[in-house]
mmCIF file of the C-alpha atoms, coordinates in Angstrom:
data_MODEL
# 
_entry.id   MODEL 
# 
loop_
_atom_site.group_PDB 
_atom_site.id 
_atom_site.type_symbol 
_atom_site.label_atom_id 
_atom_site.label_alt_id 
_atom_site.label_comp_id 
_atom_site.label_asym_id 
_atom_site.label_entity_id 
_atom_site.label_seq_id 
_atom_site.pdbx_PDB_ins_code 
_atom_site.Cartn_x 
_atom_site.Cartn_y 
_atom_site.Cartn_z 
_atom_site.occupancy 
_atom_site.B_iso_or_equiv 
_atom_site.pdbx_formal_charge 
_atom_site.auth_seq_id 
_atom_site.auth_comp_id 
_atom_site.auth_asym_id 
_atom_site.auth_atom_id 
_atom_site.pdbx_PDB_model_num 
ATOM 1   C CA . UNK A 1 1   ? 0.000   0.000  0.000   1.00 0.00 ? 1   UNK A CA 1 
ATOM 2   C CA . UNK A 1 2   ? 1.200   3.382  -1.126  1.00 0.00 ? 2   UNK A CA 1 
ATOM 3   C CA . UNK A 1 3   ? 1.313   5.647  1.923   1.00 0.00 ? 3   UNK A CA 1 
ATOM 4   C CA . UNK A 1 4   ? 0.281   9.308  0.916   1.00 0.00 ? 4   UNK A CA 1 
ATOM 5   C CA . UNK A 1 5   ? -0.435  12.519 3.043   1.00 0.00 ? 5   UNK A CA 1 
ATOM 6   C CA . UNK A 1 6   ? -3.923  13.537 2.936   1.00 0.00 ? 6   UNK A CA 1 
ATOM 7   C CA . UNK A 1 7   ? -4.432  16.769 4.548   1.00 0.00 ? 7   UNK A CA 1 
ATOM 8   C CA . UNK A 1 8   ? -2.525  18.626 7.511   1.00 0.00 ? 8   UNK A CA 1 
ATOM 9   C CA . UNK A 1 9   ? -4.179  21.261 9.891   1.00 0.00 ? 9   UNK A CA 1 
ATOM 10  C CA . UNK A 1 10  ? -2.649  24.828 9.776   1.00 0.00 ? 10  UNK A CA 1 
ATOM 11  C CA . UNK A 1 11  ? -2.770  26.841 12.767  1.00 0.00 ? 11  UNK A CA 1 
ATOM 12  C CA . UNK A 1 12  ? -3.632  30.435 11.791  1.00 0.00 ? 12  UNK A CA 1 
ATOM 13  C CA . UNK A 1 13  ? -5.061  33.636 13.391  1.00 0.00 ? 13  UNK A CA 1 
ATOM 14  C CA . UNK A 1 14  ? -7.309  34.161 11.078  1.00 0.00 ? 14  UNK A CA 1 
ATOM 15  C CA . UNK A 1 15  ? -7.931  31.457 8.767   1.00 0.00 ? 15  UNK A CA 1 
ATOM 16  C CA . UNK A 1 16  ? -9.280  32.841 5.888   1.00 0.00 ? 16  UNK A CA 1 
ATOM 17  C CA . UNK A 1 17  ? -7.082  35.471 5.300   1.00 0.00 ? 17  UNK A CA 1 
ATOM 18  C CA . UNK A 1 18  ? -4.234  33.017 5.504   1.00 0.00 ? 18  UNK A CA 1 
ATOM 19  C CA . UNK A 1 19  ? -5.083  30.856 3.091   1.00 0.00 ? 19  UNK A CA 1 
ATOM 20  C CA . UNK A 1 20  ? -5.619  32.924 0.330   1.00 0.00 ? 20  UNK A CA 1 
ATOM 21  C CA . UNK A 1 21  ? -2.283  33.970 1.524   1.00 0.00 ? 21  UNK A CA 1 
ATOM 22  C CA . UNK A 1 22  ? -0.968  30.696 0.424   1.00 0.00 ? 22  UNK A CA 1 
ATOM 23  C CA . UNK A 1 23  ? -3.707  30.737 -2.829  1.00 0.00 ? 23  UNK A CA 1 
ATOM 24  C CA . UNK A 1 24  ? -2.341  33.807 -4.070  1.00 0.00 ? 24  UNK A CA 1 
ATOM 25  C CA . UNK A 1 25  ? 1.342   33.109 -3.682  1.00 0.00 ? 25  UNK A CA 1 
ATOM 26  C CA . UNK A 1 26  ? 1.227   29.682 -5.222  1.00 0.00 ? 26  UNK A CA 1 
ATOM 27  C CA . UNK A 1 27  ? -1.412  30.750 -7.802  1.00 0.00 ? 27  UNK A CA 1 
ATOM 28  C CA . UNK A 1 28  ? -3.514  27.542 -6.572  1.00 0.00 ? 28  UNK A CA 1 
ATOM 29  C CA . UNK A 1 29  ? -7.791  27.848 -6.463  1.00 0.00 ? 29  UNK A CA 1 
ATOM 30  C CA . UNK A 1 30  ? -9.334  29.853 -3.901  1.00 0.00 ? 30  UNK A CA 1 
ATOM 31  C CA . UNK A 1 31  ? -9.512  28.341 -0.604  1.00 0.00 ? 31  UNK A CA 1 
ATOM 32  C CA . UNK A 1 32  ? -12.756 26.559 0.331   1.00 0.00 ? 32  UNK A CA 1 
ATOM 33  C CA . UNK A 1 33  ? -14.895 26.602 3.771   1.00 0.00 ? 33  UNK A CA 1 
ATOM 34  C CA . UNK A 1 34  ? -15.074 22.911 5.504   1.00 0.00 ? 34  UNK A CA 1 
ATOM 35  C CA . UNK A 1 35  ? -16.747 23.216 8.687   1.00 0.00 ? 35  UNK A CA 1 
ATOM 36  C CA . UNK A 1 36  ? -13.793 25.216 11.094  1.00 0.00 ? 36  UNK A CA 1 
ATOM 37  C CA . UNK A 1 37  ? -11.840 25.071 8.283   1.00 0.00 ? 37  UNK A CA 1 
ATOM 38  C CA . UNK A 1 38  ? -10.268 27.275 5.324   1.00 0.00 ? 38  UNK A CA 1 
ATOM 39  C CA . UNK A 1 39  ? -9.029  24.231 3.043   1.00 0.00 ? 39  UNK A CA 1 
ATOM 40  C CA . UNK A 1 40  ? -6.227  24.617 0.276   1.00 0.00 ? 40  UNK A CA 1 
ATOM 41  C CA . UNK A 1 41  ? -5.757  21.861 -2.111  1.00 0.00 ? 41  UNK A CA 1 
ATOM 42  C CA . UNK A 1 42  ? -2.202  21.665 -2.753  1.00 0.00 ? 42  UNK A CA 1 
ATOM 43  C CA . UNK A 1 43  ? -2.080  18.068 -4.830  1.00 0.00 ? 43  UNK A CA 1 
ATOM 44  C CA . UNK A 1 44  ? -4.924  15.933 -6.203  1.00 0.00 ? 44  UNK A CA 1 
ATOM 45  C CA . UNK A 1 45  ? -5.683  14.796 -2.831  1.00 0.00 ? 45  UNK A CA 1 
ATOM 46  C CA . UNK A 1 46  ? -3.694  16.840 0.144   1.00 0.00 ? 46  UNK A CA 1 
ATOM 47  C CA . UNK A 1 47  ? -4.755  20.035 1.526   1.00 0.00 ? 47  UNK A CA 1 
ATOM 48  C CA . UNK A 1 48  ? -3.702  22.101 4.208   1.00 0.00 ? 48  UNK A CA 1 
ATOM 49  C CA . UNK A 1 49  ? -6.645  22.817 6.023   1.00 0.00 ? 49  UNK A CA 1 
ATOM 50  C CA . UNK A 1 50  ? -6.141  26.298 7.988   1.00 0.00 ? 50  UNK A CA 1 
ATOM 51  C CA . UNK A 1 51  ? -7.851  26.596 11.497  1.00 0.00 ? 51  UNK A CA 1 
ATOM 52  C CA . UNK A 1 52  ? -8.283  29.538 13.831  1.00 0.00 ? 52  UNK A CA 1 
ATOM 53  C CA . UNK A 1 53  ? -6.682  29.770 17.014  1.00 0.00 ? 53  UNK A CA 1 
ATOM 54  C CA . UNK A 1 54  ? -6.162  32.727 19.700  1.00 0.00 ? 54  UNK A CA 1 
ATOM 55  C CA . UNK A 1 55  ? -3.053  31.047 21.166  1.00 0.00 ? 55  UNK A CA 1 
ATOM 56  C CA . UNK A 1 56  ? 0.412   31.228 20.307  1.00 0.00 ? 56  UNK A CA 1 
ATOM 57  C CA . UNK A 1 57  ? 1.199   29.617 17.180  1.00 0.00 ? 57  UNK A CA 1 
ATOM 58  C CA . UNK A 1 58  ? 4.396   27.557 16.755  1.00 0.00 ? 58  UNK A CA 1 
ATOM 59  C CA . UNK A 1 59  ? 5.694   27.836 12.956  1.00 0.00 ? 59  UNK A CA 1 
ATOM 60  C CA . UNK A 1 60  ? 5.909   25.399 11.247  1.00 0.00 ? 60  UNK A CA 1 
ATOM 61  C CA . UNK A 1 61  ? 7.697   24.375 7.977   1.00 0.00 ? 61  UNK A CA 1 
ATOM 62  C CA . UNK A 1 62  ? 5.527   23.639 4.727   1.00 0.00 ? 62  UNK A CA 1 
ATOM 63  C CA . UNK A 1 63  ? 7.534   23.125 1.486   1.00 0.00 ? 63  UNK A CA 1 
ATOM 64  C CA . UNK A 1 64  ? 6.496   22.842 -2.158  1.00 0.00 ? 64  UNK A CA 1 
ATOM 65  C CA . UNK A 1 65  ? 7.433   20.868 -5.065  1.00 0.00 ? 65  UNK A CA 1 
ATOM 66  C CA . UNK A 1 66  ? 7.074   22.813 -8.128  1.00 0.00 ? 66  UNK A CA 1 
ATOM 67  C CA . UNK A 1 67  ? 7.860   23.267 -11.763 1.00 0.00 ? 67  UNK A CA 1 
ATOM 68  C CA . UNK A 1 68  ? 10.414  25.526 -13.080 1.00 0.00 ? 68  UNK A CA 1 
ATOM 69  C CA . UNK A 1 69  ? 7.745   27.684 -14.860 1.00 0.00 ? 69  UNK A CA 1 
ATOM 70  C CA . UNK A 1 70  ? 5.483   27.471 -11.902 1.00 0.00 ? 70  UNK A CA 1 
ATOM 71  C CA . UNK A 1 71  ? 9.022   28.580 -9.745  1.00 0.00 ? 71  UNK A CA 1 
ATOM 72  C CA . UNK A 1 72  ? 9.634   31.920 -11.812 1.00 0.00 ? 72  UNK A CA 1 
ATOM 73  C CA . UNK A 1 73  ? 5.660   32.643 -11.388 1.00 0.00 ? 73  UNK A CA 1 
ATOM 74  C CA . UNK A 1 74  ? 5.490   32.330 -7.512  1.00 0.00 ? 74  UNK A CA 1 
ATOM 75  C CA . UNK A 1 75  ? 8.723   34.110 -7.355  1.00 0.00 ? 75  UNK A CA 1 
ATOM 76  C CA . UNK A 1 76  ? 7.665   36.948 -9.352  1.00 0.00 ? 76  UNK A CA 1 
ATOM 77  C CA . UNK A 1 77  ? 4.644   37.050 -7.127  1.00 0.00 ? 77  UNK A CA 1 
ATOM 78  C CA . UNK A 1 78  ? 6.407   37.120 -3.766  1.00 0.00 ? 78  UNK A CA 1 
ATOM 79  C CA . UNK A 1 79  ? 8.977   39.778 -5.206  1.00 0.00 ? 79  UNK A CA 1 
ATOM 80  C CA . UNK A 1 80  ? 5.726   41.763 -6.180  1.00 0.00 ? 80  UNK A CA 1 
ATOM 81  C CA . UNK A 1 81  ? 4.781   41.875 -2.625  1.00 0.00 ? 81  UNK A CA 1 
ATOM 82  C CA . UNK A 1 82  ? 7.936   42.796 -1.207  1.00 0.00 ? 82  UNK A CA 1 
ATOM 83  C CA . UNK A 1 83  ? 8.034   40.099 0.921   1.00 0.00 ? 83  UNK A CA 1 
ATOM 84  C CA . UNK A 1 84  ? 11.237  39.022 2.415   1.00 0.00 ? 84  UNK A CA 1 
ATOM 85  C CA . UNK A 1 85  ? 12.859  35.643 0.992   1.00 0.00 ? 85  UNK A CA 1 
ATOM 86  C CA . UNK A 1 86  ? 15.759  33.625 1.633   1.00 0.00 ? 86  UNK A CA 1 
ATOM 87  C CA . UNK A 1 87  ? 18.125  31.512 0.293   1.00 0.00 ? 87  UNK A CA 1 
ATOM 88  C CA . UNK A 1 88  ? 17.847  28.815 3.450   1.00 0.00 ? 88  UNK A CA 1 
ATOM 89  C CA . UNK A 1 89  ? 15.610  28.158 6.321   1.00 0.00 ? 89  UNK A CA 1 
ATOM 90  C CA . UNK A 1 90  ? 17.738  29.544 8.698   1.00 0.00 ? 90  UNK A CA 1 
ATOM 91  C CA . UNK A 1 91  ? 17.091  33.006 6.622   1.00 0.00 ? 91  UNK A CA 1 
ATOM 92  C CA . UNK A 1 92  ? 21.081  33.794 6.451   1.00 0.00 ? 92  UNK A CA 1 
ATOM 93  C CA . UNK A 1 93  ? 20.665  34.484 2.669   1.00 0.00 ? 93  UNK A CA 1 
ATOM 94  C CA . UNK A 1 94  ? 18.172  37.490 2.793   1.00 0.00 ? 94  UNK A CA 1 
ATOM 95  C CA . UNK A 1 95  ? 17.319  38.442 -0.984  1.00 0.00 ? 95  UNK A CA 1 
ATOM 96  C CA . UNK A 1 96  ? 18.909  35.312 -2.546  1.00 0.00 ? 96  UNK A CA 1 
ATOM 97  C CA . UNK A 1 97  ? 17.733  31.743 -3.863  1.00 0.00 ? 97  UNK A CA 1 
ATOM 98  C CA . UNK A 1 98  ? 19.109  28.325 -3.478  1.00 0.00 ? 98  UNK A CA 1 
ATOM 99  C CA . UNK A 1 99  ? 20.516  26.371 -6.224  1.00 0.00 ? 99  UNK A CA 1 
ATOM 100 C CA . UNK A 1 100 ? 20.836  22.842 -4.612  1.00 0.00 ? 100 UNK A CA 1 
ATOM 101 C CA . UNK A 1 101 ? 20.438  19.938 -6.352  1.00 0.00 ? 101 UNK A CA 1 
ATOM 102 C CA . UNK A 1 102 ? 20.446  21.444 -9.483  1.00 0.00 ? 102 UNK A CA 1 
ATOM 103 C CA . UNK A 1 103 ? 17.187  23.152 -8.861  1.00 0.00 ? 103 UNK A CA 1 
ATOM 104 C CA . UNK A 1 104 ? 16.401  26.188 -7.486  1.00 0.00 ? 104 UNK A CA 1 
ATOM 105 C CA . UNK A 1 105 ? 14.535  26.819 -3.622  1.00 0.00 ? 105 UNK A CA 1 
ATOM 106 C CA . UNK A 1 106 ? 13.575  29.934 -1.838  1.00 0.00 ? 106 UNK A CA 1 
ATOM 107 C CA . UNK A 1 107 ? 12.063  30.066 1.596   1.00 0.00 ? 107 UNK A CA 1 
ATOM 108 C CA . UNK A 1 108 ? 9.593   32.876 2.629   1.00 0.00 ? 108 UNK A CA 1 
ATOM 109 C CA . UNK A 1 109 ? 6.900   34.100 5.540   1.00 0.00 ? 109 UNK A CA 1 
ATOM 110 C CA . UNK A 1 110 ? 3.577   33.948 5.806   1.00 0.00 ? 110 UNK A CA 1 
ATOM 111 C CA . UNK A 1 111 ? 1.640   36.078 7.893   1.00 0.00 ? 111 UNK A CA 1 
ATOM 112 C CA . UNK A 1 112 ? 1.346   33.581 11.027  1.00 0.00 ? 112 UNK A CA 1 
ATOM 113 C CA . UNK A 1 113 ? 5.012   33.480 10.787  1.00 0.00 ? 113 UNK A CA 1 
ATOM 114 C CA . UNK A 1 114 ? 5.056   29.704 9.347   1.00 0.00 ? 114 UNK A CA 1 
ATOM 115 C CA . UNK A 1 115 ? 8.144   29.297 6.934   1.00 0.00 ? 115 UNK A CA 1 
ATOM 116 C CA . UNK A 1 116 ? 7.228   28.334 3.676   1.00 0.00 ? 116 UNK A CA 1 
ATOM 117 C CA . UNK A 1 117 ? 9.396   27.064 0.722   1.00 0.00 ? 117 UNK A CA 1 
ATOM 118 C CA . UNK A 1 118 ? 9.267   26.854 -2.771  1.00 0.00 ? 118 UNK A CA 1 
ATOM 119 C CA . UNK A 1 119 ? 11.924  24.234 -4.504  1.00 0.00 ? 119 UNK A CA 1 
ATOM 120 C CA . UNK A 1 120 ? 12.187  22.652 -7.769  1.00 0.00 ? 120 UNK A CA 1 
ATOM 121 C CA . UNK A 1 121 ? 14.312  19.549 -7.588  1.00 0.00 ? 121 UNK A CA 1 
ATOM 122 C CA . UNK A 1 122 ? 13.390  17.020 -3.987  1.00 0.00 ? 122 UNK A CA 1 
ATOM 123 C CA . UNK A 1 123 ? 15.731  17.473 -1.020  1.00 0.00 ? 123 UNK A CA 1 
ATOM 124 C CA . UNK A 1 124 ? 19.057  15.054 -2.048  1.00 0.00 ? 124 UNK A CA 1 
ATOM 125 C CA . UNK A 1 125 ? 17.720  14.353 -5.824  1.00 0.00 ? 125 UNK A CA 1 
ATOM 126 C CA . UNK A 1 126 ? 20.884  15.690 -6.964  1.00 0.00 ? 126 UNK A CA 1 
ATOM 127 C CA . UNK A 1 127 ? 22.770  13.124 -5.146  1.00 0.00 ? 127 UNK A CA 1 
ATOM 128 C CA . UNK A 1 128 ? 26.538  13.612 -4.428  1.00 0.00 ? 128 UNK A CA 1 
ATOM 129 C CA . UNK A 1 129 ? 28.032  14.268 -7.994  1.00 0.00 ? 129 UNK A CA 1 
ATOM 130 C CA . UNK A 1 130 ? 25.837  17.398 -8.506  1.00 0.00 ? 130 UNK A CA 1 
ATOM 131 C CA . UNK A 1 131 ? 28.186  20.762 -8.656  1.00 0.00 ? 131 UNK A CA 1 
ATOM 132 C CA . UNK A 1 132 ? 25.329  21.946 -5.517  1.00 0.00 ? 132 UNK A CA 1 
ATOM 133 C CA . UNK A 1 133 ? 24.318  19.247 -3.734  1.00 0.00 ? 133 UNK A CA 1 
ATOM 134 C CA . UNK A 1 134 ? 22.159  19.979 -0.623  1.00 0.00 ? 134 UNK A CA 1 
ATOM 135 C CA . UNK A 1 135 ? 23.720  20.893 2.109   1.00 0.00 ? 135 UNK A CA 1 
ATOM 136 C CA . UNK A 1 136 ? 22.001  18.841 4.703   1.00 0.00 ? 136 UNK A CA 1 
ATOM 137 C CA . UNK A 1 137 ? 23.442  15.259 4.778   1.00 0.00 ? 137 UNK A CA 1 
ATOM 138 C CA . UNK A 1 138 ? 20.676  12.841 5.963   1.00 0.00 ? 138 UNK A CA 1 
ATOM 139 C CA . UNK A 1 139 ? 21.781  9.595  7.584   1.00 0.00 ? 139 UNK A CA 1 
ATOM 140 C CA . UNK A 1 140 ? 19.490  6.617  7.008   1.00 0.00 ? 140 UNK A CA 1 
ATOM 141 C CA . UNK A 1 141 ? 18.481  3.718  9.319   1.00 0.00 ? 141 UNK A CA 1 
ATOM 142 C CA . UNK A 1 142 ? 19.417  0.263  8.805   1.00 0.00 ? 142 UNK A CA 1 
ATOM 143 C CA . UNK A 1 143 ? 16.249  -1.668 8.658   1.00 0.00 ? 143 UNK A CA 1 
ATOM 144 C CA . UNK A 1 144 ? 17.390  -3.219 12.330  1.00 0.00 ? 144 UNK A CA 1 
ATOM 145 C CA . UNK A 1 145 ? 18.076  0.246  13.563  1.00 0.00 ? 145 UNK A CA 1 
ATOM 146 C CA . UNK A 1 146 ? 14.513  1.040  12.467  1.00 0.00 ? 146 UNK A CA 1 
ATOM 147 C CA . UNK A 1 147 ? 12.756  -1.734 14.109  1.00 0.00 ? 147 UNK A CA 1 
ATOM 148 C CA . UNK A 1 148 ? 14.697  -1.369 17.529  1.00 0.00 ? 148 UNK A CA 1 
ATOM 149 C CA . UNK A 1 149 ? 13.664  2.710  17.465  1.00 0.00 ? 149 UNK A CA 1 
ATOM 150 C CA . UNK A 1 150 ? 10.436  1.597  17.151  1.00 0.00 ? 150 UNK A CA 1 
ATOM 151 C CA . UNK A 1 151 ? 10.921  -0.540 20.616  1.00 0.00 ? 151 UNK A CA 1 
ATOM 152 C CA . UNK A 1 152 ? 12.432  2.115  22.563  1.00 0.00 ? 152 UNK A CA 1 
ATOM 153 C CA . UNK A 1 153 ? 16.100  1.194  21.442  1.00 0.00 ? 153 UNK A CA 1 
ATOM 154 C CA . UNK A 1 154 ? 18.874  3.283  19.946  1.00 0.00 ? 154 UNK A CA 1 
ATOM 155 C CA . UNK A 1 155 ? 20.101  2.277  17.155  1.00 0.00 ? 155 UNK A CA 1 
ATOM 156 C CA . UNK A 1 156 ? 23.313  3.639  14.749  1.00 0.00 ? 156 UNK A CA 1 
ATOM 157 C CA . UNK A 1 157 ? 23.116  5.449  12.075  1.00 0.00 ? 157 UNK A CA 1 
ATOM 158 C CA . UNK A 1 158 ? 24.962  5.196  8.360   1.00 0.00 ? 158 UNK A CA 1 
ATOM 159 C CA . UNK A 1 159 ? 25.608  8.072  6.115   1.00 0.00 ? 159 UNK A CA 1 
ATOM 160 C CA . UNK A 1 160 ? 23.843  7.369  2.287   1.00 0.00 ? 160 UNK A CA 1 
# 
Protein backbone atom coordinates (compact mmCIF):
# COMPACT_ATOMS: atom_id res chain seq x y z
CA UNK A 1 0.00 0.00 0.00
CA UNK A 2 1.20 3.38 -1.13
CA UNK A 3 1.31 5.65 1.92
CA UNK A 4 0.28 9.31 0.92
CA UNK A 5 -0.44 12.52 3.04
CA UNK A 6 -3.92 13.54 2.94
CA UNK A 7 -4.43 16.77 4.55
CA UNK A 8 -2.53 18.63 7.51
CA UNK A 9 -4.18 21.26 9.89
CA UNK A 10 -2.65 24.83 9.78
CA UNK A 11 -2.77 26.84 12.77
CA UNK A 12 -3.63 30.43 11.79
CA UNK A 13 -5.06 33.64 13.39
CA UNK A 14 -7.31 34.16 11.08
CA UNK A 15 -7.93 31.46 8.77
CA UNK A 16 -9.28 32.84 5.89
CA UNK A 17 -7.08 35.47 5.30
CA UNK A 18 -4.23 33.02 5.50
CA UNK A 19 -5.08 30.86 3.09
CA UNK A 20 -5.62 32.92 0.33
CA UNK A 21 -2.28 33.97 1.52
CA UNK A 22 -0.97 30.70 0.42
CA UNK A 23 -3.71 30.74 -2.83
CA UNK A 24 -2.34 33.81 -4.07
CA UNK A 25 1.34 33.11 -3.68
CA UNK A 26 1.23 29.68 -5.22
CA UNK A 27 -1.41 30.75 -7.80
CA UNK A 28 -3.51 27.54 -6.57
CA UNK A 29 -7.79 27.85 -6.46
CA UNK A 30 -9.33 29.85 -3.90
CA UNK A 31 -9.51 28.34 -0.60
CA UNK A 32 -12.76 26.56 0.33
CA UNK A 33 -14.90 26.60 3.77
CA UNK A 34 -15.07 22.91 5.50
CA UNK A 35 -16.75 23.22 8.69
CA UNK A 36 -13.79 25.22 11.09
CA UNK A 37 -11.84 25.07 8.28
CA UNK A 38 -10.27 27.28 5.32
CA UNK A 39 -9.03 24.23 3.04
CA UNK A 40 -6.23 24.62 0.28
CA UNK A 41 -5.76 21.86 -2.11
CA UNK A 42 -2.20 21.66 -2.75
CA UNK A 43 -2.08 18.07 -4.83
CA UNK A 44 -4.92 15.93 -6.20
CA UNK A 45 -5.68 14.80 -2.83
CA UNK A 46 -3.69 16.84 0.14
CA UNK A 47 -4.76 20.04 1.53
CA UNK A 48 -3.70 22.10 4.21
CA UNK A 49 -6.65 22.82 6.02
CA UNK A 50 -6.14 26.30 7.99
CA UNK A 51 -7.85 26.60 11.50
CA UNK A 52 -8.28 29.54 13.83
CA UNK A 53 -6.68 29.77 17.01
CA UNK A 54 -6.16 32.73 19.70
CA UNK A 55 -3.05 31.05 21.17
CA UNK A 56 0.41 31.23 20.31
CA UNK A 57 1.20 29.62 17.18
CA UNK A 58 4.40 27.56 16.76
CA UNK A 59 5.69 27.84 12.96
CA UNK A 60 5.91 25.40 11.25
CA UNK A 61 7.70 24.37 7.98
CA UNK A 62 5.53 23.64 4.73
CA UNK A 63 7.53 23.12 1.49
CA UNK A 64 6.50 22.84 -2.16
CA UNK A 65 7.43 20.87 -5.07
CA UNK A 66 7.07 22.81 -8.13
CA UNK A 67 7.86 23.27 -11.76
CA UNK A 68 10.41 25.53 -13.08
CA UNK A 69 7.74 27.68 -14.86
CA UNK A 70 5.48 27.47 -11.90
CA UNK A 71 9.02 28.58 -9.74
CA UNK A 72 9.63 31.92 -11.81
CA UNK A 73 5.66 32.64 -11.39
CA UNK A 74 5.49 32.33 -7.51
CA UNK A 75 8.72 34.11 -7.35
CA UNK A 76 7.66 36.95 -9.35
CA UNK A 77 4.64 37.05 -7.13
CA UNK A 78 6.41 37.12 -3.77
CA UNK A 79 8.98 39.78 -5.21
CA UNK A 80 5.73 41.76 -6.18
CA UNK A 81 4.78 41.88 -2.62
CA UNK A 82 7.94 42.80 -1.21
CA UNK A 83 8.03 40.10 0.92
CA UNK A 84 11.24 39.02 2.42
CA UNK A 85 12.86 35.64 0.99
CA UNK A 86 15.76 33.63 1.63
CA UNK A 87 18.12 31.51 0.29
CA UNK A 88 17.85 28.81 3.45
CA UNK A 89 15.61 28.16 6.32
CA UNK A 90 17.74 29.54 8.70
CA UNK A 91 17.09 33.01 6.62
CA UNK A 92 21.08 33.79 6.45
CA UNK A 93 20.67 34.48 2.67
CA UNK A 94 18.17 37.49 2.79
CA UNK A 95 17.32 38.44 -0.98
CA UNK A 96 18.91 35.31 -2.55
CA UNK A 97 17.73 31.74 -3.86
CA UNK A 98 19.11 28.32 -3.48
CA UNK A 99 20.52 26.37 -6.22
CA UNK A 100 20.84 22.84 -4.61
CA UNK A 101 20.44 19.94 -6.35
CA UNK A 102 20.45 21.44 -9.48
CA UNK A 103 17.19 23.15 -8.86
CA UNK A 104 16.40 26.19 -7.49
CA UNK A 105 14.54 26.82 -3.62
CA UNK A 106 13.57 29.93 -1.84
CA UNK A 107 12.06 30.07 1.60
CA UNK A 108 9.59 32.88 2.63
CA UNK A 109 6.90 34.10 5.54
CA UNK A 110 3.58 33.95 5.81
CA UNK A 111 1.64 36.08 7.89
CA UNK A 112 1.35 33.58 11.03
CA UNK A 113 5.01 33.48 10.79
CA UNK A 114 5.06 29.70 9.35
CA UNK A 115 8.14 29.30 6.93
CA UNK A 116 7.23 28.33 3.68
CA UNK A 117 9.40 27.06 0.72
CA UNK A 118 9.27 26.85 -2.77
CA UNK A 119 11.92 24.23 -4.50
CA UNK A 120 12.19 22.65 -7.77
CA UNK A 121 14.31 19.55 -7.59
CA UNK A 122 13.39 17.02 -3.99
CA UNK A 123 15.73 17.47 -1.02
CA UNK A 124 19.06 15.05 -2.05
CA UNK A 125 17.72 14.35 -5.82
CA UNK A 126 20.88 15.69 -6.96
CA UNK A 127 22.77 13.12 -5.15
CA UNK A 128 26.54 13.61 -4.43
CA UNK A 129 28.03 14.27 -7.99
CA UNK A 130 25.84 17.40 -8.51
CA UNK A 131 28.19 20.76 -8.66
CA UNK A 132 25.33 21.95 -5.52
CA UNK A 133 24.32 19.25 -3.73
CA UNK A 134 22.16 19.98 -0.62
CA UNK A 135 23.72 20.89 2.11
CA UNK A 136 22.00 18.84 4.70
CA UNK A 137 23.44 15.26 4.78
CA UNK A 138 20.68 12.84 5.96
CA UNK A 139 21.78 9.59 7.58
CA UNK A 140 19.49 6.62 7.01
CA UNK A 141 18.48 3.72 9.32
CA UNK A 142 19.42 0.26 8.81
CA UNK A 143 16.25 -1.67 8.66
CA UNK A 144 17.39 -3.22 12.33
CA UNK A 145 18.08 0.25 13.56
CA UNK A 146 14.51 1.04 12.47
CA UNK A 147 12.76 -1.73 14.11
CA UNK A 148 14.70 -1.37 17.53
CA UNK A 149 13.66 2.71 17.47
CA UNK A 150 10.44 1.60 17.15
CA UNK A 151 10.92 -0.54 20.62
CA UNK A 152 12.43 2.12 22.56
CA UNK A 153 16.10 1.19 21.44
CA UNK A 154 18.87 3.28 19.95
CA UNK A 155 20.10 2.28 17.16
CA UNK A 156 23.31 3.64 14.75
CA UNK A 157 23.12 5.45 12.07
CA UNK A 158 24.96 5.20 8.36
CA UNK A 159 25.61 8.07 6.12
CA UNK A 160 23.84 7.37 2.29
Amino acid sequence: MAIRLNHTIVAAHDKVPSATFLTVILGLPAPSLLGPFAVVRVGDDTSLDYTDTEDEIAPQHYAFLVTEVEFDEIFARIRERGLPYWADPYRRGRDQINAWDGGRGVYFGDPNGHLLEIITRPYGSGGSTTSRPHPLIAPTLDSADHENRGSGHQGTTRNR
